[in-house]
N, C-alpha and C positions, 0 to 999 in steps of 0.2 A: 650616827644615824643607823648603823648596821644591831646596835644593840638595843636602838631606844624603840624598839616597836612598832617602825614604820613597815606599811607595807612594801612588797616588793615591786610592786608598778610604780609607786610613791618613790622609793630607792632610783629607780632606773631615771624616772624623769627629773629629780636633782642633780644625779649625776651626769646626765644630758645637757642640763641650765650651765654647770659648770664650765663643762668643757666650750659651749657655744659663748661661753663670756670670757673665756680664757685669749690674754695675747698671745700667751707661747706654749702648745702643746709636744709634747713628748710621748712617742709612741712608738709601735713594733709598724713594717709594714702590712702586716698579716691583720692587726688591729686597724688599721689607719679606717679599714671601712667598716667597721664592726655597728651596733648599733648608735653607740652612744655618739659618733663622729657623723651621723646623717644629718646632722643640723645645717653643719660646716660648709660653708660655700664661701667662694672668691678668695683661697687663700690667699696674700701676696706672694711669698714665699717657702716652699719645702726645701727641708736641706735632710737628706738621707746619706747618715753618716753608717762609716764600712759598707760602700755601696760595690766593692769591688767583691765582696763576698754575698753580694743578693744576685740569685736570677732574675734575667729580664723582665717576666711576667710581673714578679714580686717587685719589680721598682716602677711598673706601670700605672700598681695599682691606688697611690695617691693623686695623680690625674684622676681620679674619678673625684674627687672634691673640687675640682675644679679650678687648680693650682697653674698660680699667673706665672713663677717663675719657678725652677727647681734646678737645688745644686746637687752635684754629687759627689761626694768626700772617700775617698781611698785608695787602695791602692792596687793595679793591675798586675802588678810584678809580684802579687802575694798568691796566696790561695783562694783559690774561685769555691763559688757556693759549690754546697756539698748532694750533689747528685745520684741516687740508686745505681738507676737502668743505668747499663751501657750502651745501652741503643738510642737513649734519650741525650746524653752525651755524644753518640755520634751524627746527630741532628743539632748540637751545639747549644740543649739546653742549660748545660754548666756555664754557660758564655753568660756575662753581666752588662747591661746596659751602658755601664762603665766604660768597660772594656773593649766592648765595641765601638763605643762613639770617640776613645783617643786611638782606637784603632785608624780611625778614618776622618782623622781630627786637620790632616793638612790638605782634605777635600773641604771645606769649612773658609769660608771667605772671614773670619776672625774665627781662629783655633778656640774653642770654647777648653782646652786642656791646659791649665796654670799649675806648673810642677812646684808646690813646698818645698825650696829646693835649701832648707836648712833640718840641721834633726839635733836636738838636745837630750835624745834620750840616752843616747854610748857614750862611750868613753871613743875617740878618733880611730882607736888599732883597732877597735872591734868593726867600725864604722867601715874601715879602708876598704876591704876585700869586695862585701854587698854594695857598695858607692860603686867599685869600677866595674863589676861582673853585670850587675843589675840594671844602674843608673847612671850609667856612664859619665860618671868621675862629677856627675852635675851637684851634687849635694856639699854642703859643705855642713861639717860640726862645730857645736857648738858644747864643746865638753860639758858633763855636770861635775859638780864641788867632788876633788881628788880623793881619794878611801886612804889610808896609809896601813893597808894590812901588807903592803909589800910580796903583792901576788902582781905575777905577769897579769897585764889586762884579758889578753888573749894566746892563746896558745894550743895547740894539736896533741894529742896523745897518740903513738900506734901502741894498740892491744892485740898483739898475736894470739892465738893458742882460739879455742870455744868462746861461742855465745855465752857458758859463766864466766869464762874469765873475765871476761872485759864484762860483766854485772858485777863482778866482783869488784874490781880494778876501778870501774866507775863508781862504786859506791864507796871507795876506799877516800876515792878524790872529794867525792859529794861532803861524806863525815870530817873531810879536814878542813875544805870551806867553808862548813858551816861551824865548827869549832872556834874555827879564826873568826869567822863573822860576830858569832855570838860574846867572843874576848869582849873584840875592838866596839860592837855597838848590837844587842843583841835587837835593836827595830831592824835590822840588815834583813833580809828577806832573800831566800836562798833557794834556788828548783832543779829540779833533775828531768830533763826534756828526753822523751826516746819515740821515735817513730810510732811501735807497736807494743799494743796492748798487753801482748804475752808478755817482753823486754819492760815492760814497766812495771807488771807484777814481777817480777825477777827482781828489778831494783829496790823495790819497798820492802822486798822480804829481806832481803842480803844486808840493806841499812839497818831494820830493827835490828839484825841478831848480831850486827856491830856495835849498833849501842840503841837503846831503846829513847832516847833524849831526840834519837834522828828522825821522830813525828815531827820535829818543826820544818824539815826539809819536804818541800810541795815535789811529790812526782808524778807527771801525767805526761801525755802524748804531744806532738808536734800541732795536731788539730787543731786540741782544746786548747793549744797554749795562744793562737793566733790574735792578736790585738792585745795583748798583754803586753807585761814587762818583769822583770826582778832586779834585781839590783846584783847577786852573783848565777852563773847560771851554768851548768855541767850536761851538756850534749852528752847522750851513750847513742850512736847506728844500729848497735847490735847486729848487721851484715857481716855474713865471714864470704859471699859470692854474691858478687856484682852488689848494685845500688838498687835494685827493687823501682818503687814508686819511688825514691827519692832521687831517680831521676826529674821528678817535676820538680820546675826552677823554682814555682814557685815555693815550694813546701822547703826548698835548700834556703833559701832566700828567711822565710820564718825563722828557721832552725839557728841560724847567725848573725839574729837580732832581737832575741829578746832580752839580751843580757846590757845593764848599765855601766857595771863597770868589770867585771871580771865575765869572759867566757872559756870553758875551756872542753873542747871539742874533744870526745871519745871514739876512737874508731878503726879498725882492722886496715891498714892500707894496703894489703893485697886485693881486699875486697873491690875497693874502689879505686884500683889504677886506670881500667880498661874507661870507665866514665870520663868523656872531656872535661865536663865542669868541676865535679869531684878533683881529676886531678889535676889541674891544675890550682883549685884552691891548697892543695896539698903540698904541691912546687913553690907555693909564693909562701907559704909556710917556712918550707926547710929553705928558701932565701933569705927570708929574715930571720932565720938560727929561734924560730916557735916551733919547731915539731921535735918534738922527742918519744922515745918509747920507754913507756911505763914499766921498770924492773917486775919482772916475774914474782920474785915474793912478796908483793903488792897487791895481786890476782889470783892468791889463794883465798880458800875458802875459810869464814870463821872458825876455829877452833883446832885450824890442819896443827900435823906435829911439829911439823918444819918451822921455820921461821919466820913471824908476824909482825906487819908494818904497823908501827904506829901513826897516827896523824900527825904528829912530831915531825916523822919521817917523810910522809908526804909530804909536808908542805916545805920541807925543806928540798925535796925535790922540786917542786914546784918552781921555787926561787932561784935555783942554780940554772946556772948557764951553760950548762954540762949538762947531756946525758946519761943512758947508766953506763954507755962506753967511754965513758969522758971527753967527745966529740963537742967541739963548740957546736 
């Protein structure tokens, strides 16, 4: 239609007929009232999925079609929509429709709140920590089909020394999962998650000039990663003082599940002792003999004179049940 020479009023009013003939439409909710949905009246039912990531306005505004029932799918213990002003936030516009109504869900003579209390996207060890911290122990897994690269599923790194080091250190790690990934099944899909923008450009650069093959490794932010998944997945904090914003539970909560079967968690533990949540995820780590620290010549820079890790090397670290002090 867009090429055969129809006008654009002609255009608009086909694409109007469509949608008002359609049984199941699919839409943003910023579009839900746009023009082409003025038709729409008496829907049965709206289902606005990641509604724990809409402001309230923006999940009101499919009621204006005149919607008989409406679910809402997500998750409150994630990350809330993404808000400017901090004054708009302290009036509790980042707060989701969602979130408030399981807020106040056992004032509710039948709890309109039905917890998905199964997850098939982890592997269980990845699963444990975010189940008992988050969801109180309510969830149970349902493993996917086993990898046999023979990597811990999950496990802690400390990276003392500088913000490079551990870009460093963390890309050391990143190049040797995705080496192993790419052996054993190069569809494997492999990412480098880091809070901040800056720590992210840090890690793209330090991976190219490890080897330039490391474009197939995805690295972006904790944000943009939200409602995703990968199949291996290399946390860096980049914090050498205190936890920052990742004190919000929820953004901790992201950061410890988007991996399916391999996660392996980068980060400074002096930084995040003083943090209750931090450290105690940190404690149930070194109980279950997952925390180790990342040997030093690991967390040099490409090309230093000293002595250089190979992925070889890592990933044989990885595997051991020893650290670099030979400490179970």
């Amino acid at each position: 239609l867009r090429g055969g020479g129809v006008r654009p009023g002609q255009l608009v009013d086909v694409e109007r007929r469509l949608v008002e003939e359609a049984d199941i439409v699919a839409t943003t909710l910023a579009s839900s009232v746009n023009h082409k949905m003025r038709g729409l009246r008496g829907i049965e039912l709206c289902i606005v999925e990641e509604a724990g990531q809409a402001i309230e306005p923006e999940t009101l505004l499919p009621l204006m079609l005149g919607v008989n029932k409406m679910t809402l799918v997500g998750d409150p213990q994630q990350l809330p929509g993404y808000i400017c002003s901090e004054r708009a936030k302290t009036h509790g516009l980042d707060r989701s429709l969602f979130s408030r109504l399981a807020a106040y869900s056992e004032c509710w003579e039948r709890p309109p709140l039905v917890l998905l209390d199964r997850q098939y996207r982890m592997h269980p060890t990845i699963a444990d920590y975010p189940n008992r911290a988050f969801y109180g122990g309510r969830v149970q897994s349902v493993p996917p089909p086993p990898l046999s690269l023979h990597l811990p599923p999950y496990c802690i790194l400390d990276i003392p020394g500088s913000e490079h080091d551990e870009a460093w250190g963390a890309a050391r790690v990143a190049l040797a999962v995705f080496s192993a990934a790419r052996a054993h099944n190069p569809q494997l899909s492999v990412a480098v998650i880091t809070p901040y923008v800056a720590h992210r450009d840090l890690l793209r650069k330090y991976l190219l000039e490890l080897d330039e093959s490391a474009r197939g490794v995805e690295v972006n932010t904790v944000d943009s990663f939200q409602g995703q998944e990968r199949d291996l997945v290399v946390v860096s904090l980049g914090r050498r003082q205190g936890v920052g914003f990742l004190a919000h539970a929820g953004r901790m909560n992201v950061l410890l599940t988007r991996a399916r079967h391999v996660l392996i968690l980068c980060l400074y533990k002096n930084a995040v002792e003083k943090h209750d949540q931090w450290r105690t995820l940190v404690r149930d780590a070194e109980g279950k003999s997952l925390f180790k620290t990342l040997p030093s010549y690991m967390c040099r820079p490409s090309g230093h004179s000293a002595r250089q890790a190979s992925s070889k090397e890592v990933l044989e670290f990885l595997r051991s049940k020893k650290n670099k002090h030979g400490h179970k």
